[in-house]
N, C-alpha and C positions, 0 to 999 in steps of 0.2 A: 593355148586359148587366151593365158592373160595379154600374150602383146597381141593377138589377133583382134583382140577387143578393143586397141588402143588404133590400131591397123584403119580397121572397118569406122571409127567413132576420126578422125584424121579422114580420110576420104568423105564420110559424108558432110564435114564440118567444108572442104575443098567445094562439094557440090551444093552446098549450103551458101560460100560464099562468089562462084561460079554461077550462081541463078540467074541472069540475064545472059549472058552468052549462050550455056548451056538449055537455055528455055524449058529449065525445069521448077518448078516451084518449088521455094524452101521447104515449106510444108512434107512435102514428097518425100524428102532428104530425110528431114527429120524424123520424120514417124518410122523410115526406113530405118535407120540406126539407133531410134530408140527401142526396136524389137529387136533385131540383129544383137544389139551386144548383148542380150537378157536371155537371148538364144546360146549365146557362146557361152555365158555367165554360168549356166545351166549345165549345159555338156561339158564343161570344165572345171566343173565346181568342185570339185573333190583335190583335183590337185592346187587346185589356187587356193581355197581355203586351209588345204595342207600345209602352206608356207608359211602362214602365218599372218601374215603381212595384214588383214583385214581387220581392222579395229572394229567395226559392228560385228565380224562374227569372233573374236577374242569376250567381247562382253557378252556375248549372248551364251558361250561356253563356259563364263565364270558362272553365267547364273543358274545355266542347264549342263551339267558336266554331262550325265549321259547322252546327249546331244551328237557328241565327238565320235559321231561314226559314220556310213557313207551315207544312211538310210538320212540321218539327223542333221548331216550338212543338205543335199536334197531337201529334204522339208524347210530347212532355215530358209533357203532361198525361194522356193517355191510360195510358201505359207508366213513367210516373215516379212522377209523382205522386200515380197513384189508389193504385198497389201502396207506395209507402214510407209512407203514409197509414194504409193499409190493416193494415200492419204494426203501426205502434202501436198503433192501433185493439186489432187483433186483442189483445196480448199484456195490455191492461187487460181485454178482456172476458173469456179465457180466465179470468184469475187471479180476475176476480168472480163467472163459472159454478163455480169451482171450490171458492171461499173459499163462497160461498151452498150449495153443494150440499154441504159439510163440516159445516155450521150444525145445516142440516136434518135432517142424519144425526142428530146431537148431538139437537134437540129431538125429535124422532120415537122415541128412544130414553129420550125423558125424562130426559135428563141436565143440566137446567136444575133439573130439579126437586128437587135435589141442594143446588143454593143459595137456592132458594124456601122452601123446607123451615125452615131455619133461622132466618126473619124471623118474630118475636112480638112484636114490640109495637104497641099501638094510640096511643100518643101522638103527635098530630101534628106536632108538630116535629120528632119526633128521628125518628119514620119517614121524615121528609121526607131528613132527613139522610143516616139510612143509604142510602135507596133511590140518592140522588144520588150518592153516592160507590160503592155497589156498580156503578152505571149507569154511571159516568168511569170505571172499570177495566175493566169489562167492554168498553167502547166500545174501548179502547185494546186488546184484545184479539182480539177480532172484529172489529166493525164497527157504525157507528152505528147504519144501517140495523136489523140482526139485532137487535143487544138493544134497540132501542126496541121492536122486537116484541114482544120476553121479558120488557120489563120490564111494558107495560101490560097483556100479556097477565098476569102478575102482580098490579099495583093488581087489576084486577077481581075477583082472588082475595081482597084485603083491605080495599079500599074498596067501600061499598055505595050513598054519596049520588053521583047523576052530575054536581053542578059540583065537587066532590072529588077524584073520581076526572079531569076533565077539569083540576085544577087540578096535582096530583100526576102528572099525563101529560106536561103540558103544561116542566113543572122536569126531567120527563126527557128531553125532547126538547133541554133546555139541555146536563143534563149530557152525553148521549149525541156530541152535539155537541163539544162541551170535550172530551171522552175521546178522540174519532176526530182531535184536531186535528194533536194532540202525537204519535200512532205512524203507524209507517210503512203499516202495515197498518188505519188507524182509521177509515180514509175513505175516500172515492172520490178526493176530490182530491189528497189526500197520498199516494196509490198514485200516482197520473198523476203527479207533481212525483218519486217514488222510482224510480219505474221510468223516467222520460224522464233521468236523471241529475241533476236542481236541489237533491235534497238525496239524504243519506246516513244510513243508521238512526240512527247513535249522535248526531250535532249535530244531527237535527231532535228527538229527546227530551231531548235537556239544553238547548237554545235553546227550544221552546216547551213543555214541560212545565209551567213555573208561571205564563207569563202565562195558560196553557188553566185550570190552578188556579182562579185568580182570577178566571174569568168566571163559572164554577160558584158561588164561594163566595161574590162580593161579594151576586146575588141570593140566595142562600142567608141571610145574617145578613139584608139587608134584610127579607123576609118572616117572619123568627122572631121580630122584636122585634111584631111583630103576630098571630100565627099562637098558637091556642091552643084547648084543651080534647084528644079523644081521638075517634078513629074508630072507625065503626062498621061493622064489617065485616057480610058478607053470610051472612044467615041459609043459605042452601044456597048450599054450593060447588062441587054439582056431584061426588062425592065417589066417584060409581059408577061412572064409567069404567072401562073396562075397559083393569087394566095388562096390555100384551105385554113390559116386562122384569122384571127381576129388582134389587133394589139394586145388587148387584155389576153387573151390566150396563151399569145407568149410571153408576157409577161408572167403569168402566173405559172404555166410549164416552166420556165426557164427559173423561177426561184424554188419550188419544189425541186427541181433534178439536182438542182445545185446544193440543195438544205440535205438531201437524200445523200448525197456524194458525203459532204462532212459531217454527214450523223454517224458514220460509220466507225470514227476512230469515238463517239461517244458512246455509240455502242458497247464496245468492248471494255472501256473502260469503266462503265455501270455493269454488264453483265459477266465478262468476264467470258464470254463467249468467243469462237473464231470468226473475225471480221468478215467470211463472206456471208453469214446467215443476215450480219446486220446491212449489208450490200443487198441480199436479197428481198429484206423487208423491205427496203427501200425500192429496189425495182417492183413487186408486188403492190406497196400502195400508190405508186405512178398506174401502174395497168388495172390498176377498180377504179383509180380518181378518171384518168383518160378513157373509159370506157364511157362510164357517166357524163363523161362532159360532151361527147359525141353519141350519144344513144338516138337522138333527132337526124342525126346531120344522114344524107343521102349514103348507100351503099359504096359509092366509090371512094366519097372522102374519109367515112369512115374507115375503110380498109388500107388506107392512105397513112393516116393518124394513130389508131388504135397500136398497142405491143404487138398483135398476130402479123401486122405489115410490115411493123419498125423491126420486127426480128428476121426478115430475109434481106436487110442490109446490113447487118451485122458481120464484120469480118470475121468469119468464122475458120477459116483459113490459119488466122492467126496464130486462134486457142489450138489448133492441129498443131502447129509449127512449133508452139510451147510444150504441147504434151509430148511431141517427141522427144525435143531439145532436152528436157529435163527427167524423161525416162533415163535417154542413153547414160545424160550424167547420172544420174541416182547405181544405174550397175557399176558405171566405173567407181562410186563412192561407196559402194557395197564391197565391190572385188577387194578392195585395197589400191589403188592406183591414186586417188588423190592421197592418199596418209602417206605416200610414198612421196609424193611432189609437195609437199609439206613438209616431211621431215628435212627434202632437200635444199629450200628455201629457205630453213629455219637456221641450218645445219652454213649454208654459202652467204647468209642473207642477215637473216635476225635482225632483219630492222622489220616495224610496220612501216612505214613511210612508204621505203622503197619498195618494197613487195606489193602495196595499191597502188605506186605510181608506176609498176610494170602491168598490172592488171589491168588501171583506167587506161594505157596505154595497147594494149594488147586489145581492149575492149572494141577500139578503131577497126581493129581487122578482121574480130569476129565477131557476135553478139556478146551480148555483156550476158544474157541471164546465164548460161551456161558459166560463165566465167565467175560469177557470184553465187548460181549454185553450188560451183567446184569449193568456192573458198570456204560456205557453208559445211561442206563434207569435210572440207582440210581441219580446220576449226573449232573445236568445242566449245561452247559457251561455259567459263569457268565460272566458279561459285563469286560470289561476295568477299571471300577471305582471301582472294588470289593474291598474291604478292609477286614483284618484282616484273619482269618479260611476262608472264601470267595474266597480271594485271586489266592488261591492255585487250583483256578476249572478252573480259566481265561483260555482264547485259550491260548496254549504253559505253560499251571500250574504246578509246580511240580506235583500237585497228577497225572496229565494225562501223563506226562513223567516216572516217576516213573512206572505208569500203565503198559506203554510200555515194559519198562525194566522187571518187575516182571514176568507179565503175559506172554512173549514171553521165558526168560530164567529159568523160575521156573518148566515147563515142562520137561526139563533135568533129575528131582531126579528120576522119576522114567519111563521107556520106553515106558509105555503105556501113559504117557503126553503130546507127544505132536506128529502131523502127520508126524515129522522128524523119532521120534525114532518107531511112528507104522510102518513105511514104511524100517525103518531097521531090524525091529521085524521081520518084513514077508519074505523080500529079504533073512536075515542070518538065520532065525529060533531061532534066541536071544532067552535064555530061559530069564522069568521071574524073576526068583530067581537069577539067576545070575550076571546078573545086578544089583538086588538089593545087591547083597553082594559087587560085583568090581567097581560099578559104580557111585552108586546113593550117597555115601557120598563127591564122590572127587568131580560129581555135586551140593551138598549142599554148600558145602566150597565155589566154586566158583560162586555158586549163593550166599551168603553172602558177599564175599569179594567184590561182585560188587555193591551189595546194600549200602557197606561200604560207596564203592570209592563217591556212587551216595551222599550218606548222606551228605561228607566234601564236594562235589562243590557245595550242593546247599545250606550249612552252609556260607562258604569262598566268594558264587559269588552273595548271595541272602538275 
């Protein structure tokens, strides 16, 4: 059952990365092998826990000796493991239903269209520039995911040729990336690393702030010394929809969603609480404020505006796709199978460097959260007093900063890496190949050059 587990969790990750041929949705895949191995986990529990091999049930034996029998491995996993699992599970998808359903509110109310509004120029270079820098802050605000939406959803506003616009899509799936690497709140995986404890707001934005820079901008200069003449935007824009706010409207939704978004790392910080409760007070006092603000307005628009509407566009798919994703890894980091890919890393490797720039790499061809939940499981977070190789695991450790940086912008080389560039894949219909020929090397280069920058601060300052 242990390698059948490894079996079954490998196939579904194939039909996870197989989703467009196959015309099955990841979601599907995922929730499928996140039951399956918990299933195997189960019916094989006695001899796997047997071997040894499983560092959560080694400690759970030191602390409960009577434990150690067939009744008390069953109960560990049943009654232990699924619910302390469960737990983390839970508190990342809360805080992504919550942070997604804040967004929505925001776009639905048109309060993107507040910063769209202001972009005039047609030169291609320097739209390329601004778009990628408004796309890194934006990312570091929200989330990759959200403005790679807002942004391409944008290009089509001002781009009208479609290798253009799949080219200019394709740089902000770079930067979106780069911007989610460096906040706490910029990604999926740099949440899972904030909220599990491996890093802390304020030194995961001064430690990887400028190597995420420099993945952005190294591809940025290389493309402009080539990149030239002026775009040509789209004769209809589409320009008769019909608005349901008002400017003031969006203006004022769009600074509450965004105030609600970054209260969040103040929250915990004053309370001391898990960041999704403060993500949910945030969505809660958007849905009383936007209730009231539309209590007059006609039955359509209001069911248009209100949270009860904004929450059947909410990609709900997704939080499936996660809760699968990070079930199946949770039994493989239950059974013993990452402490075992750990030790063998440690054991062949024993560098942090290279061991994240296999991951940010590897992260290209599958999802990264799996692959940062894995290293979560590998991992222990060591005390304060750790010394030597040790060191580097402490809360705010290079290897866990490092982590950050890898796994969030090593997804870039290729566009099925990361849910930025799937969600440009879908929106443009990006082919595959093409990308790989125009894209994925100027993302390699600038995921190097930032792993560079990351190397000499933590030579110069550590």
């Amino acid at each position: 059952m242990f390698t059948l587990m490894v079996v079954v969790f490998v196939l579904g990750y194939t039909a996870i990365a197989l989703e467009h041929p196959l015309k099955i949705d990841k979601a599907a895949s995922a929730l499928l092998i996140g039951v399956i191995t918990w299933v195997l986990y189960v019916f094989g529990g006695v001899d796997i826990l047997s071997t040894g091999v499983s560092r959560a049930w080694n400690e759970y034996v030191a602390i409960n000796p009577s434990a150690d029998s067939h009744e008390g491995m069953l109960d560990f996993i049943v009654h232990h493991e699924v619910l302390h699992h469960l737990s983390e599970i839970s508190a990342i998808l809360f805080f992504l239903l919550g942070a997604m359903t804040i967004v929505e509110i925001i776009d639905q109310h048109q309060g993107f269209k507040i910063i769209t509004d202001k972009i005039k120029t047609t030169n291609r270079v320097k739209l390329l520039w601004v778009l990628s820098f408004l796309t890194f802050f934006m990312s570091a605000a929200l989330d990759n995911l959200t403005t790679t939406i807002v942004m391409v959803a944008l290009i089509r506003k001002l781009i009208s040729a479609k290798e253009n616009r799949w080219f200019f899509a394709s740089m902000v799936v770079l930067a979106a990336n780069a911007g989610g690497a460096w906040s706490p709140i910029g990604d999926v995986t740099t949440i899972m690393l904030w909220i599990g404890g491996q890093v802390t707001t304020l030194k995961i934005v001064t430690g990887v702030f400028l190597p995420s820079l420099f993945t952005m901008i190294v591809p940025l200069i290389i493309v402009s010394f080539s990149m030239k003449g002026i775009i040509k935007r789209p004769t209809d824009v589409n320009g008769d929809e019909k608005e349901y706010t008002t400017h003031k409207e969006r203006v004022f939704i769009l600074c509450l969603g965004v105030s609600a978004l970054l209260f969040v790392p103040v929250f915990k910080t004053i309370t001391h609480l898990p960041p999704y409760l403060g993500m949910l007070f945030g969505l809660g006092t958007m849905w009383v404020v936007t209730e009231i603000m539309h209590k007059n307005k006609t039955h359509e628009d209001k069911r248009k505006l209100t949270v009860i509407g904004v929450l059947k566009k909410v990609d709900v798919p997704t939080v499936f796709f996660f809760l699968g994703i990070l079930s199946a890894v949770s039994s493989l980091q239950s059974a013993g199978h990452l402490d075992i890919l750990a030790r063998y890393m440690d054991e062949n490797i024993h560098n942090i460097y290279i061991i994240n720039l296999i991951i940010g790499i590897l992260s290209s061809v599958v999802d990264n959260v799996p692959l940062v939940a894995g290293a979560m499981g590998m991992y222990s977070i060591e005390g304060a007093g750790a010394v030597g190789y040790l060191s580097n695991f402490v809360q705010d450790g290079l290897f866990w900063e490092f982590l950050a940086y890898c796994a969030g912008t090593g997804g870039s080389i290729l566009i099925i890496g990361s849910a930025a560039g799937v969600a440009a894949m879908g929106m443009e219909k990006i082919d595959f190949i093409w990308y790989l020929k125009k894209i994925s090397l100027l993302a390699l280069a600038g995921y190097l050059a930032g792993a560079g920058v990351y190397y000499l601060e933590a030579v110069l300052l550590h």
